[in-house]
C-alpha positions as CSV (number, residue, x, y, z in Angstrom):
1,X,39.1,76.4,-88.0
2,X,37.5,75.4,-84.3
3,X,34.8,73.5,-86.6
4,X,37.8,71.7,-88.3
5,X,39.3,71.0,-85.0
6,X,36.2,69.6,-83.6
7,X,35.9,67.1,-86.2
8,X,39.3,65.6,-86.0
9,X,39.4,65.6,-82.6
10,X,36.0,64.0,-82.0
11,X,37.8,60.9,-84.1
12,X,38.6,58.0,-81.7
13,X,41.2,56.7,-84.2
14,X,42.9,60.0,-84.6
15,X,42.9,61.2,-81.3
16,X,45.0,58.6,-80.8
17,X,47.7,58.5,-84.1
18,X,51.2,59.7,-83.2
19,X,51.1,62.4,-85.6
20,X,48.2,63.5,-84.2
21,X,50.5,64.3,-80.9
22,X,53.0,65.6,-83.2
23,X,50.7,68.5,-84.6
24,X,49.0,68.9,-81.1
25,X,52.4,69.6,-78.8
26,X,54.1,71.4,-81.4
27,X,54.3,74.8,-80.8
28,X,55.5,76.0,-84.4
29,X,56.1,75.1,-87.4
30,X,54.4,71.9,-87.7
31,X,55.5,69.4,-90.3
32,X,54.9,66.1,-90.9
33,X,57.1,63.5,-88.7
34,X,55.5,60.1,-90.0
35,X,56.1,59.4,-93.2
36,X,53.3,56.9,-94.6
37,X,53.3,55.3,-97.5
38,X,50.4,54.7,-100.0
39,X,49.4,51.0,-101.0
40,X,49.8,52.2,-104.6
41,X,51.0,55.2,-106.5
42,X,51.8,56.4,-109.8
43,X,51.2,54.5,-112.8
44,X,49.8,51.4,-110.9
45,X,47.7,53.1,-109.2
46,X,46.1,54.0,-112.2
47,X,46.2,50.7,-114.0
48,X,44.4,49.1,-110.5
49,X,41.3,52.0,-110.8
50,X,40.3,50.7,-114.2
51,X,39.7,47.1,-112.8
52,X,36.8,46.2,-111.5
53,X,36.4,46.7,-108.1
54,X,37.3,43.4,-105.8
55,X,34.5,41.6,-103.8
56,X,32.9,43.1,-101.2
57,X,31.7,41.7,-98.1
58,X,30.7,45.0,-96.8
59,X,27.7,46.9,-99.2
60,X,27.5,49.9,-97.3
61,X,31.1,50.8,-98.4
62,X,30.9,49.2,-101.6
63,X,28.0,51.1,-102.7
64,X,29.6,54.5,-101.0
65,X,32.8,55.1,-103.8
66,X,30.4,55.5,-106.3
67,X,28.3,58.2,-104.9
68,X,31.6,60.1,-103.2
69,X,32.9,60.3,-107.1
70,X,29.6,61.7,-108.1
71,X,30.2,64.0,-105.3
72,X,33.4,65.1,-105.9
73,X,33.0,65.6,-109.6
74,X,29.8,67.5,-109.1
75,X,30.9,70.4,-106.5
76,X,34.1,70.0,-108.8
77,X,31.9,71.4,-111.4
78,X,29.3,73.2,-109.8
79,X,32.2,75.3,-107.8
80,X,34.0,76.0,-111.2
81,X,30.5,77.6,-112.7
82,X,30.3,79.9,-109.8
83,X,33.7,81.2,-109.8
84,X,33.1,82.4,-113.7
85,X,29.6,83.6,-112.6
86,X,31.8,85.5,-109.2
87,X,34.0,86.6,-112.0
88,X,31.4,87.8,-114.9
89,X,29.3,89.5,-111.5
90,X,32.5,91.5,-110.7
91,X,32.8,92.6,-114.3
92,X,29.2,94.0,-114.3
93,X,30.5,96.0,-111.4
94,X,33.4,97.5,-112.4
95,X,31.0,97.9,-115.8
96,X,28.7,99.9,-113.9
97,X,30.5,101.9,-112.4
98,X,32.3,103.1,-115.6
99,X,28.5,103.6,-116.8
100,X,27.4,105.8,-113.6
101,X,31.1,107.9,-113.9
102,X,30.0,108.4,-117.9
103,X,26.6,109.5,-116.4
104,X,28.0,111.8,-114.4
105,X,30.1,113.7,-117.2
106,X,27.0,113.8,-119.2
107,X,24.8,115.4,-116.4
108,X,27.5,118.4,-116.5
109,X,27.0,119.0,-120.6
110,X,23.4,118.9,-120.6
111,X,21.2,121.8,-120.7
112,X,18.0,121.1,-119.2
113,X,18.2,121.4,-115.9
114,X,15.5,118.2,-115.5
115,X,17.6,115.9,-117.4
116,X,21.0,117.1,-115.7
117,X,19.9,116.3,-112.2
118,X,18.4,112.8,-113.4
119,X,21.7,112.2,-115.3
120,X,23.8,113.2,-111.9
121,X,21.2,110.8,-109.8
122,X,21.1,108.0,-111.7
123,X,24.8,108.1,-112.3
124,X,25.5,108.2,-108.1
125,X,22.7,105.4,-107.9
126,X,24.2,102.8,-111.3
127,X,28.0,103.4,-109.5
128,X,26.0,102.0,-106.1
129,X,24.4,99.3,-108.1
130,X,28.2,98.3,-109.0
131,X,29.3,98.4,-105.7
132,X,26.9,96.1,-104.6
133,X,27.3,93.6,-106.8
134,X,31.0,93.6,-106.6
135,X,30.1,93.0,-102.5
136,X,27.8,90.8,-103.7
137,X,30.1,88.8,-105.8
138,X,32.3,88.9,-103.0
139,X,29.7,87.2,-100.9
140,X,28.6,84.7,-103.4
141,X,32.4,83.4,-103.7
142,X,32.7,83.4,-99.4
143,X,29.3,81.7,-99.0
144,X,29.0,79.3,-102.1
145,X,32.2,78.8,-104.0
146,X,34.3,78.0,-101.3
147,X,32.5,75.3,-99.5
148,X,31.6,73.8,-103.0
149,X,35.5,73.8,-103.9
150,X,36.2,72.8,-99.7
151,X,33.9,69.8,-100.2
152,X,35.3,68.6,-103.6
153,X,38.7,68.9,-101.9
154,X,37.2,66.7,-98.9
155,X,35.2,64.4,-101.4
156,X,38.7,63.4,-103.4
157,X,40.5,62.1,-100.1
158,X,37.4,60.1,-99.2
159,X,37.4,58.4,-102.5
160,X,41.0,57.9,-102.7
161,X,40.6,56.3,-99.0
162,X,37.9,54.1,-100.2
163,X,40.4,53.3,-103.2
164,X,43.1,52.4,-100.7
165,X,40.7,50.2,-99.1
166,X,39.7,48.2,-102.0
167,X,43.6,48.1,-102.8
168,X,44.4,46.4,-99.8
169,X,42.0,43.9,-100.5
170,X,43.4,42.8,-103.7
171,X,46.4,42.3,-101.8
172,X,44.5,40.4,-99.3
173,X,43.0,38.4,-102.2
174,X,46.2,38.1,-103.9
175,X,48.0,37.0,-100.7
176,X,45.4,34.2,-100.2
177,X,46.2,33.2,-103.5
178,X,49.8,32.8,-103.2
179,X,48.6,30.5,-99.5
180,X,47.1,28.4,-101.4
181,X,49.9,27.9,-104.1
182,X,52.4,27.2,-101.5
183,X,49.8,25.1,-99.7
184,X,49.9,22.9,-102.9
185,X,53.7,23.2,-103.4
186,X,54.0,21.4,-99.7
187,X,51.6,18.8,-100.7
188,X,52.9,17.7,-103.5
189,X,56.6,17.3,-102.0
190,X,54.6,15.2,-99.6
191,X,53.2,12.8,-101.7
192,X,57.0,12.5,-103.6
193,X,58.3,9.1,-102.5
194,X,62.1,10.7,-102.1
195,X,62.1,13.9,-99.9
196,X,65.2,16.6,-100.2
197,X,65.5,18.2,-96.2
198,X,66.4,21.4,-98.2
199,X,63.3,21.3,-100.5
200,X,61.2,20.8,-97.4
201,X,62.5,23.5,-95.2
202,X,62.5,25.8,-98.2
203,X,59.2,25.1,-99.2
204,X,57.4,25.1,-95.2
205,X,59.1,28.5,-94.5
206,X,57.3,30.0,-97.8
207,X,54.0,28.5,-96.8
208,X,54.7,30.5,-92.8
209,X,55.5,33.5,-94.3
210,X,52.4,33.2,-96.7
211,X,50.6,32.8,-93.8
212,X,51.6,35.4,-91.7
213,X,51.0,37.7,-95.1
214,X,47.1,36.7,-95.1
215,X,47.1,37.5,-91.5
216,X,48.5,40.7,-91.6
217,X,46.6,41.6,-94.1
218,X,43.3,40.4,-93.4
219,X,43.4,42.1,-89.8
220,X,44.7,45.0,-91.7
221,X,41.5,45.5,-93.7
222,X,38.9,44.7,-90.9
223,X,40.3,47.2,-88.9
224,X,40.1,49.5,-92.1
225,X,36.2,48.4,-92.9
226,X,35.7,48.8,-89.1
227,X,36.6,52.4,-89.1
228,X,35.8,53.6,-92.4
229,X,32.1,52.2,-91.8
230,X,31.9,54.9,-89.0
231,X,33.3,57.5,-90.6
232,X,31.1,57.2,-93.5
233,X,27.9,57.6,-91.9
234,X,29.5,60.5,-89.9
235,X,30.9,62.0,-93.1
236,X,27.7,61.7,-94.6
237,X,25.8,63.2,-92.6
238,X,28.6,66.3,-91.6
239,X,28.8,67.2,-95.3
240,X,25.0,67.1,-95.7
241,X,24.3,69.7,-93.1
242,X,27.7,71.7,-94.0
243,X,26.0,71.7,-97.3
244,X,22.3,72.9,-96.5
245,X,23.8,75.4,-94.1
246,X,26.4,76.6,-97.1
247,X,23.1,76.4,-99.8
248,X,20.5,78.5,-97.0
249,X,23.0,81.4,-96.4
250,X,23.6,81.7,-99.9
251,X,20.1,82.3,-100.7
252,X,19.7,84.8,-97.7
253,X,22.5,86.8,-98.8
254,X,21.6,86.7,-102.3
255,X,18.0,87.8,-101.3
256,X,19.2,90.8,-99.0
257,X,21.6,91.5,-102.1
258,X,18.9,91.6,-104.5
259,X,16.8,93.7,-102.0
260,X,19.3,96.2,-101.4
261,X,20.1,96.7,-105.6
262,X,16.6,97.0,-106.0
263,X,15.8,100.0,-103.5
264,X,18.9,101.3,-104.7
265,X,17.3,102.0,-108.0
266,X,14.2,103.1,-107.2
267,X,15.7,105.7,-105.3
268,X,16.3,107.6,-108.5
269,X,13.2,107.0,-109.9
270,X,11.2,110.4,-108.2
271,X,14.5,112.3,-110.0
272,X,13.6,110.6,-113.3
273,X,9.9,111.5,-113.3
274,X,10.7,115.5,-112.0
275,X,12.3,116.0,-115.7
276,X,9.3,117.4,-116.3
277,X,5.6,118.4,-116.2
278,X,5.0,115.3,-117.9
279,X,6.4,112.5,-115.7
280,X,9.7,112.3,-117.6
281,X,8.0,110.9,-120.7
282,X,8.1,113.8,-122.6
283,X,11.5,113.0,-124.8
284,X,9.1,110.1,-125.9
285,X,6.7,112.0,-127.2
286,X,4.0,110.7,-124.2
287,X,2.1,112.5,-121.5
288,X,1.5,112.0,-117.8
289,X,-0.6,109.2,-117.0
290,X,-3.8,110.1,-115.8
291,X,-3.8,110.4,-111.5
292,X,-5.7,106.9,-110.9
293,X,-2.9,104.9,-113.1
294,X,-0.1,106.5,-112.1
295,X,2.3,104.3,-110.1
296,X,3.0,104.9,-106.5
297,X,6.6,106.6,-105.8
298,X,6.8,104.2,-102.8
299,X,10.2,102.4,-102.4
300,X,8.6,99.0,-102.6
301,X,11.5,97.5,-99.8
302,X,10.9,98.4,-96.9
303,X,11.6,97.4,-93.3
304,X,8.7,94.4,-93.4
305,X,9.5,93.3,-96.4
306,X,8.1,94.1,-100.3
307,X,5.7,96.6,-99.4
308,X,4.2,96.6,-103.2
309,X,3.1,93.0,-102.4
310,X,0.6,94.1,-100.1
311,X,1.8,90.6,-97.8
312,X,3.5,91.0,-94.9
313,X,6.5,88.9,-95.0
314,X,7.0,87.6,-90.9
315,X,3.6,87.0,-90.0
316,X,1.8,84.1,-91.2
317,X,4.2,82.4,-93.7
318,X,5.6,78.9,-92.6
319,X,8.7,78.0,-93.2
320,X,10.5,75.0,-94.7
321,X,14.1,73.2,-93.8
322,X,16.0,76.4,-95.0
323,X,14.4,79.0,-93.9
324,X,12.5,79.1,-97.4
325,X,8.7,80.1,-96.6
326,X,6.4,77.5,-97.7
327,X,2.8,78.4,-99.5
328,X,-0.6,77.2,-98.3
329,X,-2.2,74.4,-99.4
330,X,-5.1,76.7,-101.9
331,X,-1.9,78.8,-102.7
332,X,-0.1,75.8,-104.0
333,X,1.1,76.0,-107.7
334,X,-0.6,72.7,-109.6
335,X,0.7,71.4,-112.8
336,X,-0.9,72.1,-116.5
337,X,-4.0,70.0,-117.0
338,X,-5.1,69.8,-113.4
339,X,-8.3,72.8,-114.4
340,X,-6.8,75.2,-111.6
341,X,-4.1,76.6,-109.8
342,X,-2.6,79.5,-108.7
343,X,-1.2,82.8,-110.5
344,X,2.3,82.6,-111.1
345,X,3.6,86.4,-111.1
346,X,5.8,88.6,-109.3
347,X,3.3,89.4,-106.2
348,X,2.9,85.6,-105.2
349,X,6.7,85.0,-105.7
350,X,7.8,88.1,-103.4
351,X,5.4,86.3,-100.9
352,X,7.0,83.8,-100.5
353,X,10.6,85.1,-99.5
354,X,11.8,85.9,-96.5
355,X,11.6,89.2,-94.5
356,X,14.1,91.8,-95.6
357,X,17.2,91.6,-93.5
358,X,18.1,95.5,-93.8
């Protein structure tokens, strides 16, 4: 809300409207005083959007409608795919937790005492799994969906304001037009060898009011293409850093959230391999590894980062624009048909995240 207030105050033009004082010395319940009224509504409206646009003296704002639209449609779009995947995330919560409470009721009716205590574990740790990625869902919707469906929102009432704009120069063009016609309706009456007073007034008082039309309207839209050349470029660049900002904390969460799932289930993995004598593997019909390829019952997150990586994660790892860390130039992935480059697996990708944030 303060960031909101920032921006509209920071607007010379606004900062100075009268409904802007309205909503600033009202104390409560605020509700609109001035009543303005669009060039076009409706079904016109409509009609006038599938013409092409008018000419354009100004490029910067005639090439800017286009890209706004693409804008709006995509966080449109984009914002809608991330609700269903909030929704389908909260699912596989409440889904895992029904799994880890069925878990739980079959650790109480089995008979080895091995298998009951890894049953009751990994029941306790599948119902945290669900609870963190109904949190995490939670956090996907606040941090990502939101701003995506915010900017969409913000997106749609700059294109409709550039579509105002262009309106109001068809009327401009149109009220040029109609100068022009009376301007050739008064010469004509002049070149007429008989001359009505009546016809003369009538026809001098059209071509003033045409007139004063043109010039109403023609200051109208410079102070319009004044402004709304400003507030481009300041719209431009506001959503662009309200959008990196939106994208890096995402991925940061997302990150900590995958972190914290992850040492959440190896937690239950000593429990699974004390079933037995033989590592757990005996209901498969396999025995213990041997000792030097047995895996390590280190939690691979730790307080540095992925500690089965073997790469520390703050020291030595430079970072791009959002935070992301950026590999060395002999770490560099090339493309196929180059003769080398580097491996692409699971040890080089952990080293290349951040440090763990829990």
């Amino acid at each position: 809300m303060q960031r909101w207030l920032n921006t509209v105050c920071s607007n010379d033009v606004l900062i100075r409207d009268e409904e802007m004082v309205f909503f600033v010395e009202s104390d409560f319940g605020y509700s609109p005083v001035v009543r303005r009224k669009q060039p076009a509504t409706g079904v016109r409206r409509k009609v006038i959007k599938q013409f092409a646009p008018p000419p354009d003296d100004t490029p910067e704002l005639e090439r800017a409608r286009p890209v706004v639209k693409a804008f709006y449609l995509g966080t449109m779009e984009t914002g809608q795919k991330v609700n269903a995947v909030v929704k389908a995330r909260r699912g596989l919560g409440l889904a895992e937790s029904a799994l880890g409470n069925t878990l739980a009721l079959l650790a109480q009716t089995e008979a080895h005492p091995g298998m009951s205590n890894a049953f009751r574990k990994l029941g306790r740790t599948i119902q945290s799994a669900g609870d963190f990625h109904a949190a995490q869902a939670t956090a996907e919707a606040t941090t990502f969906a939101d701003p995506l469906n915010y900017h969409s929102s913000d997106a749609f009432i700059v294109k409709e304001t550039l579509t105002n704009r262009q309106i109001l120069m068809r009327e401009l063009e149109s009220a040029r037009k109609d100068t022009r016609s009376r301007l050739q309706t008064a010469e004509v009456l002049k070149s007429k060898s008989s001359i009505r007073r009546d016809k003369v007034d009538e026809a001098l008082q059209a071509l003033d009011e045409a007139k004063h039309t043109e010039a109403h309207l023609n200051g109208k839209v410079r102070r319009v293409t004044a402004n709304l050349v400003q507030e481009r470029r300041r719209w431009f660049s506001r959503t662009t850093r309200d959008m990196r900002a939106a994208i890096r904390d995402h991925c940061l969460r997302q990150i900590e959230a995958e972190r914290r799932t992850l040492a959440t289930l190896e937690s239950a993995r000593p429990d699974i391999r004390a079933i037995d004598s033989s590592g757990g593997l005996s209901r498969l019909g396999r025995d213990a590894p041997p000792s030097s390829r047995r895996a390590s019952l280190a939690a691979s997150q730790g307080p540095r980062g992925d500690a089965w990586s073997g790469v520390p994660r703050a020291a030595g790892v430079q970072r791009g624009e959002f935070g992301v860390p950026q590999p060395k130039r002999e770490d560099r992935i090339v493309e196929e048909g180059d003769g080398e480059g580097d491996r692409l697996d699971a040890k080089n990708a952990a080293s290349r995240l951040a440090g763990s944030t829990f």
